[in-house]
N, C-alpha and C positions, 0 to 999 in steps of 0.2 A: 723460127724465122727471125730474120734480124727486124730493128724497131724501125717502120715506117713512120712518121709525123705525119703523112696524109692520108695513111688507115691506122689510128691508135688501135693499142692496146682496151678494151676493156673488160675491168674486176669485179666478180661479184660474187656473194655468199649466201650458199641456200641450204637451210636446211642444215646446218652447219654438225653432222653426224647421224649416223643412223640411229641414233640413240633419241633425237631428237622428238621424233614424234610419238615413241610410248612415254616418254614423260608428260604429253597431252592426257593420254589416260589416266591419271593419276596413279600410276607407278610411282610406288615408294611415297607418294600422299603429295606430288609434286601436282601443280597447274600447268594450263595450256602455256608454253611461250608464247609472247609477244612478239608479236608481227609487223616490222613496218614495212611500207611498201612504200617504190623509187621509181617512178616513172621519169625518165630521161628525156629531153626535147632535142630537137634537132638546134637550138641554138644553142645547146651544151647548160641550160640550165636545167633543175629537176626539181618534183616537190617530192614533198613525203607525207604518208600519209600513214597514221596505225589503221593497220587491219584489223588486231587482236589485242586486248591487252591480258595478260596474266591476271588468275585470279588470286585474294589474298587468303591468309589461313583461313580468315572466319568464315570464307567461300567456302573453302573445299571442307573445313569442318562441318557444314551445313551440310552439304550436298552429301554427307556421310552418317547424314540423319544426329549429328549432336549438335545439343542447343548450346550457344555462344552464352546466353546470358545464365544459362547454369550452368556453364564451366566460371563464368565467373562468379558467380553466388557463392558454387560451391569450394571455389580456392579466397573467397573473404572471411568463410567459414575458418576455412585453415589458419588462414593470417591469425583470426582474433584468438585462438587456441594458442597461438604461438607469443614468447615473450616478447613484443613489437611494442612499441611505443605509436601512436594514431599515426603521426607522420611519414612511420616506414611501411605501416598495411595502406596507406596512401600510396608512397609512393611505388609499390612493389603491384598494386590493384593496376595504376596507371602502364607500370610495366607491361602487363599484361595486354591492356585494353592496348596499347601500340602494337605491339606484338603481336595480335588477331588482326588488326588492319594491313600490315605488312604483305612483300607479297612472299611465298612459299622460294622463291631464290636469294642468296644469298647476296646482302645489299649492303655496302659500304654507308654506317652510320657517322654522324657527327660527333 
């Protein structure tokens, strides 16, 4: 139908794929998506609110019964066996320890 200006148009997105909600299950070792939610006012303004938020690796490596603090034990093990100078098993440990905080979706770094 053509655009009325005194019945708009509106857009919204749900569930954005079928694919969507077995990645809640941890399919392929992925977390819940993130949910926000949009309530609309009749004066045209809206809030938002999260529903859900995603959980991060060290979540869902938990919830898969491995311990976070020995996968890192055990990759400092590895560093120190390795020709590293202390700086780089710093900074490579750190790598890590960001990494497990992160969330399981792919996230534009700085």
């Amino acid at each position: 139908p053509k655009y009325d200006q005194k019945h708009p148009y509106y857009l919204g997105f749900f569930l954005l794929g079928a694919y969507q909600e077995i990645l809640g299950n941890r399919h392929n070792l992925f977390s819940n998506t993130s949910v926000i939610d949009i309530k609309l006012h009749e004066s045209g303004h809206f809030d938002l609110t999260i529903g859900q938020c995603h959980a991060t690796i060290s979540e869902v490596l938990a919830e898969l019964k491995y311990n976070n603090l020995d996968l890192i034990d055990n990759y400092q093990q590895l560093l120190h066996q390795q020709i590293l100078n202390p700086t780089e098993v710093d900074f490579y440990l750190r790598e890590l320890k960001d990494l497990l905080m992160q969330s399981t979706y792919l996230a534009i770094r700085d």
